[in-house]
C-alpha positions in Angstrom: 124.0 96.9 152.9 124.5 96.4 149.3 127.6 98.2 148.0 129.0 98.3 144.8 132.2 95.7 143.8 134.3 99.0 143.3 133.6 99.0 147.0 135.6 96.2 147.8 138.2 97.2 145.5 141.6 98.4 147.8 143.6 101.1 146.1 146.9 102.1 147.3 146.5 105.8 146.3 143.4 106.0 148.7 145.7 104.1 151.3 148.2 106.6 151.1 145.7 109.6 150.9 144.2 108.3 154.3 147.5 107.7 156.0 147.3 103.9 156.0 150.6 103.2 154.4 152.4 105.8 156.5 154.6 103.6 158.5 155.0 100.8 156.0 156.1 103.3 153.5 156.1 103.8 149.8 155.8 100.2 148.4 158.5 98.5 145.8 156.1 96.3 144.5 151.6 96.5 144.6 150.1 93.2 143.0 146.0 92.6 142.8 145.5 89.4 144.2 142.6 87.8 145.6 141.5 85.4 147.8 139.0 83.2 147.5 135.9 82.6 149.9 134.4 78.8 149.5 131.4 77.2 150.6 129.9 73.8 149.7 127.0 72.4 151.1 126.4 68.6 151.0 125.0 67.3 154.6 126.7 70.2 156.1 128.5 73.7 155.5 132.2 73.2 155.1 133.4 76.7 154.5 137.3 77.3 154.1 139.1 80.9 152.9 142.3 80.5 150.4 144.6 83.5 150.8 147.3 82.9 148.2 150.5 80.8 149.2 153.1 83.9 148.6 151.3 86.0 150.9 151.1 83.3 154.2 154.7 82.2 153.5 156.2 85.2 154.7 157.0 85.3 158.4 155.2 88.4 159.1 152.0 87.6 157.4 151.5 84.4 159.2 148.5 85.6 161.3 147.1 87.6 157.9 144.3 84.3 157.3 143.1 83.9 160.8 143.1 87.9 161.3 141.2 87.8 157.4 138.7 85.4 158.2 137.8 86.7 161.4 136.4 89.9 159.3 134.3 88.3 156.7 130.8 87.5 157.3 129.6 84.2 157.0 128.0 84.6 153.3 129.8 87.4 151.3 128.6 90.3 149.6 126.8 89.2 145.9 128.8 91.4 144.4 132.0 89.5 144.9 130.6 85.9 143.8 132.4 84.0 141.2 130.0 82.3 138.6 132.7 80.6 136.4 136.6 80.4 137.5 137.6 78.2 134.3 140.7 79.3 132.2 138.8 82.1 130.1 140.3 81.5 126.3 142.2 84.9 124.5 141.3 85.8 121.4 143.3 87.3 118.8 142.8 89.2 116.2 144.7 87.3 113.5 142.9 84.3 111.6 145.3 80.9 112.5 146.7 82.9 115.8 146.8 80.5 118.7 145.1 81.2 121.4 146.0 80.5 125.1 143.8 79.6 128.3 144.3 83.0 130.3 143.9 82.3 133.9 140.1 83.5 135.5 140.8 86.6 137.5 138.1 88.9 139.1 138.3 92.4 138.4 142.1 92.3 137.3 142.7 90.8 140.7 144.5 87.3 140.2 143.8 84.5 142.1 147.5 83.0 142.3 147.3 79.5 143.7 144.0 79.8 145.5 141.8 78.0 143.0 144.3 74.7 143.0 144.4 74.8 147.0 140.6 74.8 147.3 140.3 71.9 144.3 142.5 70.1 145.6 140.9 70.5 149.8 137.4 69.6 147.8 138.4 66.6 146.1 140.3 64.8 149.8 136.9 66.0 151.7 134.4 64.3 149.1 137.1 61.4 148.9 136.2 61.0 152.6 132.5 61.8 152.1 132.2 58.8 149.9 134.6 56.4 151.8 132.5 57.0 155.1 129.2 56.7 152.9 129.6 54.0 150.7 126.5 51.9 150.4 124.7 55.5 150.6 124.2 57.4 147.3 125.8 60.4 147.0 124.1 64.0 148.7 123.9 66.4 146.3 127.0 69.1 146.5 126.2 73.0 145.6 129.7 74.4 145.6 130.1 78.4 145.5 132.8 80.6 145.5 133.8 84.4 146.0 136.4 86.4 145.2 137.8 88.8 147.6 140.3 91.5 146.4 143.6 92.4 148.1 146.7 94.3 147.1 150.0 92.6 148.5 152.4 95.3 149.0 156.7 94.6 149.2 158.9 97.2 150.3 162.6 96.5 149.7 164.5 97.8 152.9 168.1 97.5 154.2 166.9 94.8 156.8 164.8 92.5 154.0 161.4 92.9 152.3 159.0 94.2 154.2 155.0 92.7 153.3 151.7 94.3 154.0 148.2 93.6 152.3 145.3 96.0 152.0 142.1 94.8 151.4 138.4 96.3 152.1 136.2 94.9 155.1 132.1 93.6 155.0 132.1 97.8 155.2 134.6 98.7 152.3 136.4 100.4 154.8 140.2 99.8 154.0 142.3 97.6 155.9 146.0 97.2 156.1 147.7 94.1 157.6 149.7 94.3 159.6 148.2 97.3 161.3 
């Protein structure tokens, strides 16, 4: 099934039209994040998912990365595949403006800390690689990444803040956790 990347874009307004968000609520606060899908192939398929640090560290979104990556296939859709996630320069408009490194972010969807955590998992596992494989020359690596968009939702009640992420399965059928 080839669908569109507007497929796999969650939208609170079509959460709320379906019912999703009925006993969550109306949310405070609705930030486009996304996570990021790896995979790098060297001898064999290491394959890790990076759901952004503020979304795990709340208590009741522990189970959100296990309960994610049981939904995603194994290779995601083309349509969500991240060519280049280097700091994409601004330009501006007036001549000896300075212009910053914005950070790479997939359909307005920002990746937080996701692209650090999986740089930094990459560089200990081909530390180890070479360590166990000295006198060997090094396999060639093929490392490939997608993007896959979620809204993080924070509602502000008289108990605490209460968390919730959409995001669209293989399908784009939307998804709220928790259910």
């Amino acid at each position: 099934m080839n669908l569109p990347v507007e497929a796999f874009l969650p939208r609170t307004a079509d959460a709320e039209r379906r019912g999703l968000l009925e006993h969550f609520g109306k949310p405070t606060s609705d930030e486009p994040l996304a996570a990021l899908v790896v995979m790098a192939r060297v001898v064999t398929t290491l394959r890790e998912i990076y759901v952004p640090r503020r979304i795990t560290a709340e208590t009741s979104m522990f189970g959100f990365e296990s309960h994610f990556e049981a939904l995603l296939p194994e290779a995601p859709p083309t349509v969500l595949r991240c060519h280049d996630l280097k700091p994409q320069q601004q330009s501006h408009a007036y001549r000896g403006a300075t212009s910053a490194a914005a950070p790479p972010t997939f359909h307005h969807h920002d990746f937080a800390d996701t692209i650090a955590q999986a740089e930094e998992d990459l560089e200990q596992f081909f530390l180890g690689q070479r360590r166990h494989h000295d006198d060997e020359p090094s396999p060639p690596v093929r490392v490939v990444a997608w993007a896959w968009p979620l809204r993080w939702l924070r509602r502000e009640t008289l108990e605490g803040t209460a968390c919730a992420v959409l995001f669209c399965d293989p399908g784009g059928a939307l998804r709220i956790y928790p259910e």
